[in-house]
Backbone as a printed PyTorch tensor [residue, N CA C, xyz], in Angstrom:
tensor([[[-34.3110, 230.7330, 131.0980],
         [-35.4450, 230.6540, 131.9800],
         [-36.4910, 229.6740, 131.4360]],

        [[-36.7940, 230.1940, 130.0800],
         [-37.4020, 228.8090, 129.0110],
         [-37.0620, 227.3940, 129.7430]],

        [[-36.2430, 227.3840, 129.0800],
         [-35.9120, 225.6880, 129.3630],
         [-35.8700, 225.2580, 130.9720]],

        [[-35.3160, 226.2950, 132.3260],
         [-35.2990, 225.7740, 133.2120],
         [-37.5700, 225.1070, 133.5750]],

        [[-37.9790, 226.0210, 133.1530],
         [-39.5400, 226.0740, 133.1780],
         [-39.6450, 224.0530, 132.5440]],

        [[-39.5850, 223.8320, 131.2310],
         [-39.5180, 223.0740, 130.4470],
         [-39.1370, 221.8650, 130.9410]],

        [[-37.5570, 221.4620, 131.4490],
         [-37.0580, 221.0170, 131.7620],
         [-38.4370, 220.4400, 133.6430]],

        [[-38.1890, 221.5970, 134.5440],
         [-39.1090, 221.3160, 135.1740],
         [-40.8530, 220.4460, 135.4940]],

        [[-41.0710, 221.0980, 134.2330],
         [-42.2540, 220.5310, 133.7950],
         [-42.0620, 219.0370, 132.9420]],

        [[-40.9720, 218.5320, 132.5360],
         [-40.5940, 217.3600, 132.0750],
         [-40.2540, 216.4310, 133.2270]],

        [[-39.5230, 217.0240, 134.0370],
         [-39.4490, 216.0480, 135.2430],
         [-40.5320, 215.6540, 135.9800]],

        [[-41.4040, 216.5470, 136.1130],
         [-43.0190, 216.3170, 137.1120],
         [-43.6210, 215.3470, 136.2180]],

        [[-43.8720, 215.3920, 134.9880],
         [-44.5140, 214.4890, 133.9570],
         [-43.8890, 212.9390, 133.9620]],

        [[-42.5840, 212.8510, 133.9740],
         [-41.5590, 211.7270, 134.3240],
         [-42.4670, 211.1610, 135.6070]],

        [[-42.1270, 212.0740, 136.7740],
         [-42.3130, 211.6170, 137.9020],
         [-43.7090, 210.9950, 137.7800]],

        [[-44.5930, 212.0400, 137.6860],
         [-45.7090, 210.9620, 137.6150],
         [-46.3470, 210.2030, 136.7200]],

        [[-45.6540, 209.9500, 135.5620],
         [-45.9600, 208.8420, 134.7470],
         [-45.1690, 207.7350, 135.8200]],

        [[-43.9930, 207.8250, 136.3300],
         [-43.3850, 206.9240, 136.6830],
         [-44.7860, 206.2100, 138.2900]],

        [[-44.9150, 207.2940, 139.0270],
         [-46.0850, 207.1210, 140.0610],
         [-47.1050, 206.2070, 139.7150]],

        [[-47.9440, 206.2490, 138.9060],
         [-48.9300, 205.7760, 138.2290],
         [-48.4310, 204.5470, 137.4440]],

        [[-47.4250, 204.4120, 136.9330],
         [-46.8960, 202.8630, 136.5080],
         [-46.6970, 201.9850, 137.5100]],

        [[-46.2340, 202.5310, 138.8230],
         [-45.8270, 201.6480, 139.9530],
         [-47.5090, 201.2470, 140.4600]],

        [[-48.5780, 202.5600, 140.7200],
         [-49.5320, 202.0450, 141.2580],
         [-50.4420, 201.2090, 139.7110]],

        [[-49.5980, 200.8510, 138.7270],
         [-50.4490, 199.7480, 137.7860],
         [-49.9560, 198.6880, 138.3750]],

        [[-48.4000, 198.4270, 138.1470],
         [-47.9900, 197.3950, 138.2030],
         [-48.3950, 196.6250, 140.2890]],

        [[-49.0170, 197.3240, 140.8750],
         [-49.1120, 197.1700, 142.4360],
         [-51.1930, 197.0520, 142.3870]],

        [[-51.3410, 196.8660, 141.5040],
         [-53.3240, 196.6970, 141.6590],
         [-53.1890, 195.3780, 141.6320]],

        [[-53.8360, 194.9250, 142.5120],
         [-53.7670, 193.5760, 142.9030],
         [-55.3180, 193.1310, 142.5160]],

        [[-56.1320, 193.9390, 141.4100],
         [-57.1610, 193.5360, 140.6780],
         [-57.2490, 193.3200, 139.1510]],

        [[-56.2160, 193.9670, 139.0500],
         [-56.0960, 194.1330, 137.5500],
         [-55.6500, 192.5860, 136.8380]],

        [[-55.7380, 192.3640, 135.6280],
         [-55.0710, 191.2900, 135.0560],
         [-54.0210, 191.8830, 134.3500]],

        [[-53.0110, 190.6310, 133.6420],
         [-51.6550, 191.1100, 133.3300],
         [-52.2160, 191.8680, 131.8740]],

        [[-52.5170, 191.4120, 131.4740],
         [-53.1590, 192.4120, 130.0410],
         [-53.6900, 193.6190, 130.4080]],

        [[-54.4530, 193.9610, 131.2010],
         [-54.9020, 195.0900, 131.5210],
         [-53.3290, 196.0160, 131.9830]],

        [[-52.7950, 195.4640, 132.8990],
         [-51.6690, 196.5480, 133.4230],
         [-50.3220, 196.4840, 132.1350]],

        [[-50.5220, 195.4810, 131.6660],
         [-49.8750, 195.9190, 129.7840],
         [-50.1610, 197.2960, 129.4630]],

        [[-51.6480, 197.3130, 129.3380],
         [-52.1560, 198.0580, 128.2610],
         [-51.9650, 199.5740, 128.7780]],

        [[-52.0690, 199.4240, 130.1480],
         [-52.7490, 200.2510, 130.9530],
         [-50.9500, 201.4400, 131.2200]],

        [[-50.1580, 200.7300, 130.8030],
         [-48.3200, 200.9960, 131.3170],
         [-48.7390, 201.5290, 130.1970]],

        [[-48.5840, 201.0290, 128.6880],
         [-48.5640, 201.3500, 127.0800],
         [-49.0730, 202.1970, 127.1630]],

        [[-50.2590, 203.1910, 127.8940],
         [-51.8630, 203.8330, 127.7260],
         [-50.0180, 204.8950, 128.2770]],

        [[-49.8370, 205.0570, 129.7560],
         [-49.3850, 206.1640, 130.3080],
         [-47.8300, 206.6440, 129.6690]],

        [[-47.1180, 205.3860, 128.5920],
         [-45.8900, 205.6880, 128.1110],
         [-46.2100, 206.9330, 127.0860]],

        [[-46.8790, 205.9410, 126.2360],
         [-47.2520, 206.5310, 124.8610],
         [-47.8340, 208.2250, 124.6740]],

        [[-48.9730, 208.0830, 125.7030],
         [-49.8470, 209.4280, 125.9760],
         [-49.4170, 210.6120, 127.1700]],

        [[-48.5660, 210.7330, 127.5160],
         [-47.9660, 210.8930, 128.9510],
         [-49.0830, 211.2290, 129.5850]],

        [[-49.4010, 212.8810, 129.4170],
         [-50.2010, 213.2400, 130.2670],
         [-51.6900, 212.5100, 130.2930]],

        [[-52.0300, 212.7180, 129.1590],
         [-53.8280, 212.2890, 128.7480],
         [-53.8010, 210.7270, 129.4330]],

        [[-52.9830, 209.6590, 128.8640],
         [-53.0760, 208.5950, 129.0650],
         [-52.8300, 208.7070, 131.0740]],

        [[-51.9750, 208.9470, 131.5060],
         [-51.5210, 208.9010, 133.1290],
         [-53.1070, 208.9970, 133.5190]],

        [[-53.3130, 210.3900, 133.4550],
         [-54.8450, 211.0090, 133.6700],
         [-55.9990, 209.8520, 133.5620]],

        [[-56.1200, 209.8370, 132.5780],
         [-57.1500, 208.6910, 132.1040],
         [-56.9810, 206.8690, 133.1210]],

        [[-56.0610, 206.6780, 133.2230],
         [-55.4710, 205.3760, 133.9160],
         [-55.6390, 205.8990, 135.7950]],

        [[-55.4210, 206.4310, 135.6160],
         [-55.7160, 207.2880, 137.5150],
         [-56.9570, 206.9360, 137.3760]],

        [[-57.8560, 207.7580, 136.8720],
         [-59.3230, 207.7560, 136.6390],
         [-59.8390, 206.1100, 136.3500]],

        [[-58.7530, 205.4040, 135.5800],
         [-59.9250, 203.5220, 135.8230],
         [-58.8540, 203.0700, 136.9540]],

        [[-58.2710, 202.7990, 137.0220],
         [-57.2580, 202.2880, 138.3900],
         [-58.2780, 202.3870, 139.6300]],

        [[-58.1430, 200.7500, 140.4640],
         [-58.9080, 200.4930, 141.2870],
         [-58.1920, 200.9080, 142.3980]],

        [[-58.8800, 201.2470, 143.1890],
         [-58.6920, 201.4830, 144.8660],
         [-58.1200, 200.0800, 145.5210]],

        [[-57.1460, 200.4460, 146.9240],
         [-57.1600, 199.1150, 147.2820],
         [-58.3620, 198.7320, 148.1100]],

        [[-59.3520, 197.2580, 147.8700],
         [-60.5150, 197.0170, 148.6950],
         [-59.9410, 197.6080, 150.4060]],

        [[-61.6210, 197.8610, 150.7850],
         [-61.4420, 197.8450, 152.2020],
         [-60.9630, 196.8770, 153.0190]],

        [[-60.2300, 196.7600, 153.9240],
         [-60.0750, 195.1970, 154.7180],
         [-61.9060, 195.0340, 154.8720]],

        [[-61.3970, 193.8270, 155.2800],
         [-62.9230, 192.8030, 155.8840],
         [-62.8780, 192.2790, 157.0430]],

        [[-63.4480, 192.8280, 158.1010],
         [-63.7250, 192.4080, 159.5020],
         [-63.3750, 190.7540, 159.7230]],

        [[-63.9180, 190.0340, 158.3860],
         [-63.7580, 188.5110, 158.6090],
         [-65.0990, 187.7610, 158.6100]],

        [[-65.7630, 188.2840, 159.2210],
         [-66.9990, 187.9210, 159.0300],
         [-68.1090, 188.3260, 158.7280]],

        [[-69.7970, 188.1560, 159.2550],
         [-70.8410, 188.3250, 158.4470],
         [-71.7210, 189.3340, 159.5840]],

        [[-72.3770, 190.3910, 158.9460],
         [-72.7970, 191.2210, 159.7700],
         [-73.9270, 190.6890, 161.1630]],

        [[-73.8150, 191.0240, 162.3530],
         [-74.9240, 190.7480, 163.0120],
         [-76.0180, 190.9210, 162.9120]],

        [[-76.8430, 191.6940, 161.9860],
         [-77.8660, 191.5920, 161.9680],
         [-78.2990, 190.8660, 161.0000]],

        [[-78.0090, 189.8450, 160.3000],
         [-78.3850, 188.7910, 158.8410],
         [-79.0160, 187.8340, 159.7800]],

        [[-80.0330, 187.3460, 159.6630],
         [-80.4270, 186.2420, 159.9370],
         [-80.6280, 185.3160, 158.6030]],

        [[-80.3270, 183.8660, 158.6130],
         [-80.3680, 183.1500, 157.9140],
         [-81.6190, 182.4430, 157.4340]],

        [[-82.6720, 183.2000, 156.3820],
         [-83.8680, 183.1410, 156.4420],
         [-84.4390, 181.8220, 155.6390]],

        [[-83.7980, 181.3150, 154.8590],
         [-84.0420, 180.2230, 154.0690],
         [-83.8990, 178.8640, 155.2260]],

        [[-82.8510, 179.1280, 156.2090],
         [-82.7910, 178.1350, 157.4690],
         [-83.8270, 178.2270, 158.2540]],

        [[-84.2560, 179.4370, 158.5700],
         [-85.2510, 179.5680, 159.4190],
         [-86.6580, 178.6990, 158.9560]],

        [[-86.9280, 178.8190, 157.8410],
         [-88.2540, 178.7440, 157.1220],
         [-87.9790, 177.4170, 156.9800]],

        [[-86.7180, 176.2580, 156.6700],
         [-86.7290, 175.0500, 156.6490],
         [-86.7750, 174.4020, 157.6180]],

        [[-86.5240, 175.7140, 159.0010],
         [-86.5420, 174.5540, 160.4540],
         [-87.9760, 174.5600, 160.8130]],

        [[-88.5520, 175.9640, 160.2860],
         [-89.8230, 175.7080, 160.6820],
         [-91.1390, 174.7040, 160.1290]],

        [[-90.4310, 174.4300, 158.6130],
         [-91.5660, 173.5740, 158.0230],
         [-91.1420, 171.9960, 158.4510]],

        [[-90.1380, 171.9210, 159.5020],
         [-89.5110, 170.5050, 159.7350],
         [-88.6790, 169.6990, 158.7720]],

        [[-87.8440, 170.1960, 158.1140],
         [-86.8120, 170.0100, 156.8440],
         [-86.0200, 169.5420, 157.9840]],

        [[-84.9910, 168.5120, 157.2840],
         [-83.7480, 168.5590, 157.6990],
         [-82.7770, 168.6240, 156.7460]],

        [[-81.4890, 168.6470, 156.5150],
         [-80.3220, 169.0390, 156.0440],
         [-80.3720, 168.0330, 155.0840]],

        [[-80.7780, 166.8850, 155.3200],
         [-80.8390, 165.3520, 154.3540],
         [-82.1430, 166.0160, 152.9360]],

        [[-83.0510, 166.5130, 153.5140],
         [-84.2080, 167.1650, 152.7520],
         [-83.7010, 167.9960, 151.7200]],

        [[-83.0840, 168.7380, 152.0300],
         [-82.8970, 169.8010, 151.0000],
         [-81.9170, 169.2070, 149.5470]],

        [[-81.3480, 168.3940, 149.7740],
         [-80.9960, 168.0300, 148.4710],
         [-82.0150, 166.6220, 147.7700]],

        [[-82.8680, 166.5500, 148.3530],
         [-84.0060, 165.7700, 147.6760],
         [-84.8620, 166.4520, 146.9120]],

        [[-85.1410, 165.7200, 145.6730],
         [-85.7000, 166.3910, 144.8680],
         [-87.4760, 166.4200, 145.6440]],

        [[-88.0950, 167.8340, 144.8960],
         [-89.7930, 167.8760, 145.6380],
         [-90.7910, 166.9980, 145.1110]],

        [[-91.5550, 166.3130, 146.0410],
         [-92.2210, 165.7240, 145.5480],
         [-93.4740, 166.3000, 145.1120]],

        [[-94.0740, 166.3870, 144.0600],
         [-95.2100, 167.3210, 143.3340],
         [-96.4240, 167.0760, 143.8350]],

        [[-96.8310, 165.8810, 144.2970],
         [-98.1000, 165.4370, 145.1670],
         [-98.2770, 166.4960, 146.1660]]])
């Protein structure tokens, strides 16, 4: 009964060390050194290390609509159309007079 317990509890630990290696090697933020370290962290330590690597392991970002919210107005444009700037202006240096 021992060992079937044992045995059980060795496979779940397998399994999700193995889980957590796939979602290292699949973070599409991480660098290759990090998901090195980060595989080494969950071999070596099973449980503590898995645990610990869940806990820094990034989320996948939200998608992005594509663009820029409607309510931003572009205030640095605004303030240059109003002082009569044009596009040629702004990379001229100011004159201090």
């Amino acid at each position: 009964m021992h060992i079937v317990i044992a045995a059980a509890l060795l496979l779940a630990l397998f399994a999700m060390n193995a889980w957590v290696t796939w979602r290292i090697r699949h973070d599409p933020l991480a660098l290759p050194a990090e998901k090195l370290g980060q595989t080494l962290l969950v071999w070596t330590l099973p449980l503590l290390g898995t645990l610990l690597v869940l806990h820094l392991t990034h989320d996948k970002p939200a998608p992005s609509a594509g663009g820029y919210a409607e309510d931003i107005e572009p205030v640095e444009t605004m303030e240059a159309l109003q002082d009569g700037l044009t596009s040629n202006d702004w990379d001229a240096p100011l004159d201090p007079s």
